[in-house]
N, C-alpha and C positions, 0 to 999 in steps of 0.2 A: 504494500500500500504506500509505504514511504515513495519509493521511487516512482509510483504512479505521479504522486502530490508532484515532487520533483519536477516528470514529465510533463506536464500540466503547465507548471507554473513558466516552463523553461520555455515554452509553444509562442509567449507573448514577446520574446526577442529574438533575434538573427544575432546569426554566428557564421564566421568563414569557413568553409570548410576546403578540407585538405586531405583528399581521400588517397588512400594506398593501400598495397597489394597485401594479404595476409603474411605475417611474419614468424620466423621464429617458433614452429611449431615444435621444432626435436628439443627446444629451450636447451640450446648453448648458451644465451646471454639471457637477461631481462629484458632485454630491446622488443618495445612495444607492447611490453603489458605493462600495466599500472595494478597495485593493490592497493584493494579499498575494503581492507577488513575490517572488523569492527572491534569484539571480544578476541576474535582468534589470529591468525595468521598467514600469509603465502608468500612462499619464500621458494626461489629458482636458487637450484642446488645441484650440481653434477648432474647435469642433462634432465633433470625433472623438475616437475613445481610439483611443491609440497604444499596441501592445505591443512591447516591442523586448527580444531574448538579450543578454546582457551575456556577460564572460566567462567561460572553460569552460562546462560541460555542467550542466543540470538538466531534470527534468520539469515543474518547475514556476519553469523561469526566470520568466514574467512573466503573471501572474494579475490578472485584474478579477472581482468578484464583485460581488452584489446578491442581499439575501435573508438574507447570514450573514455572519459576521464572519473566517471562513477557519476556525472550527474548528467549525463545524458546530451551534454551540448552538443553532441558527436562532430568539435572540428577537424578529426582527421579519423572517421572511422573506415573501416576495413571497405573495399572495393572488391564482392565477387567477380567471378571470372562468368560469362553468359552461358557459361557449360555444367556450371556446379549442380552435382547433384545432392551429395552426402557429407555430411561433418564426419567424420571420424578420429577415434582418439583409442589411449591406451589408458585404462583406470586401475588402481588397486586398493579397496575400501580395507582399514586396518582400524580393528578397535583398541584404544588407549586406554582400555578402562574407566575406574571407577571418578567420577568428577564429583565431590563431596560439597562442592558450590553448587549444584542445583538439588531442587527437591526430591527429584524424580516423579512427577506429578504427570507429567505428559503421555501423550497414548502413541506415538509416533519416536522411531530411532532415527540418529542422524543423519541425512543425504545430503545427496547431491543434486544442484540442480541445475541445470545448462541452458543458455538461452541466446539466442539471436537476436536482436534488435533493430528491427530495419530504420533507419535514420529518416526517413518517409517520413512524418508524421500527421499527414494529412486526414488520415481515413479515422483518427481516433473515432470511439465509439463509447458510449457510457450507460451504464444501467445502474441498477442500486448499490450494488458495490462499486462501485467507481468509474476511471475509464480509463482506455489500454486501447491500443493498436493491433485491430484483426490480424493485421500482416506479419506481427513479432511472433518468431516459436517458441515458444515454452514449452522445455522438455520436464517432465515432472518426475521426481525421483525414483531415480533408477538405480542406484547404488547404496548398499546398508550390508550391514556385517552377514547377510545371508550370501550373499555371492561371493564366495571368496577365490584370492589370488587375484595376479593380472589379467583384465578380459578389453577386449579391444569392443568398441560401441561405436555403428554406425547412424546417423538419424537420415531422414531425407529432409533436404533443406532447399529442394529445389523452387519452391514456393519462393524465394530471396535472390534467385540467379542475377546477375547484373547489377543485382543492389550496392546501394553503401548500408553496412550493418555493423554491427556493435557485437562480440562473441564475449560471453560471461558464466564462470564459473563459479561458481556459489556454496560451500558447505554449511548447511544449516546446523547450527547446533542448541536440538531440544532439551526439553527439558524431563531429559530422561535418564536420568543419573549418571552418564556414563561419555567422556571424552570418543572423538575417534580425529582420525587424518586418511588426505585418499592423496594417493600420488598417480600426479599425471603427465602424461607422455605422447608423444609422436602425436599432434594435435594436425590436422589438413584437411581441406575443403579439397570432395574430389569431384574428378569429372564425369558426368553420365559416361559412362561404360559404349553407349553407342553411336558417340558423338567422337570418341577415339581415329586416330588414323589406322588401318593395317599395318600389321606388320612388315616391316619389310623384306622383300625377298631374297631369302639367303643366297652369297656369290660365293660361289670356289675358291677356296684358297689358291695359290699360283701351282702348289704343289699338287693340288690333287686335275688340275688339267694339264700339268705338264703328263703327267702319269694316262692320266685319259689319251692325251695326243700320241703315248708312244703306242697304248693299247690298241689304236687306229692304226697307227703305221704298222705296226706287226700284223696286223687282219688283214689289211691291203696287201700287205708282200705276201701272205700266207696264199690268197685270193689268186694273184695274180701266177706264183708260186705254179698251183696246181693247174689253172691254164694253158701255162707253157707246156706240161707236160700233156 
């Protein structure tokens, strides 16, 4: 709801914008993402971002974004490619245990939440709870201590192709007695599968037509060979 308010309120000024191409998905650097945690943390460490709850409870305990600065003015958000089909990424939810700063009162364990933001903001739409942008994805928690180890997660984002958007990572941390962190990896926007060029056609090495040529020249003199006789 916060960053609805945000959205909203941000609608009534102009901003420059400065769009570019998605970066830095294997996170060798920090280059292009900004964090906007709140209670927790995200922190780019040896080729992954780490998100990790800190303590008591937030929704937006520990935030990675690319595309905006956390409050939506998107002057330099992400520019898909007009081919994009699928976000894909590499997750691995780990629980930290016991957090003796919250109650445990909550009915819901900690996730993840992933989200697109098209920088559009034209179409907003509002009802009783508030208002939000049809065209933004909202991926809804898909990650908690039940899936475990590393699993690579595809979404279809093609709904955004050619867009300027905003990509946000999100670890919620409820109020459900217990810490976690999710580390993430190899982050890229791919291309429809059928919008690919073919492969291109394998050429012979020099060695294997030199080899072919003499296979020929020995057939021909074999050929002619038994003609003469």
């Amino acid at each position: 709801m916060k960053k609805i308010i945000v959205k909203i309120a941000l609608l009534l000024a102009s901003f420059p914008v400065f769009a570019i191409p998605f970066e830095n998905g294997d996170f060798s650097s920090s280059t292009g993402w900004t964090d906007f945690s709140e209670t927790g943390s995200a922190i780019i460490s040896g080729g992954e971002a780490i998100l990790e709850t800190g303590d008591g409870s937030s929704p937006f305990s520990a935030v990675l974004l690319q595309g905006d600065d956390g409050f939506f003015t998107f002057g330099s958000p992400i520019t898909l490619d007009v081919n994009t089909k699928f976000l894909s990424f590499d997750a691995e939810f780990i629980d930290m245990g016991a957090d003796t700063s919250e109650f445990g009162f909550g009915f819901f364990p900690d996730a993840l939440f992933v989200s697109v933001f098209d920088a559009d903001d034209s179409n907003l739409e509002c009802d009783f709870f508030g208002c939000f942008d049809p065209d933004d994805i909202l991926i809804d928690p898909f990650i908690d201590a039940f899936v475990p180890g590393v699993n690579n997660y595809q979404f279809d984002v093609s709904a955004l192709a050619g867009h300027d958007v905003a990509l946000s990572f999100e670890l919620s941390d409820e109020d459900d007695g217990y810490n976690s962190k999710v580390i993430i990896d190899n982050v890229a926007f791919l291309p429809d599968p059928s919008t690919l060029p073919p492969p291109p056609t394998p050429i012979p090495n020099p060695k294997t037509i030199f080899l072919l040529g003499i296979g020929l020249i020995g057939l021909a003199y074999s050929v002619r060979k038994k003609a003469l006789v």
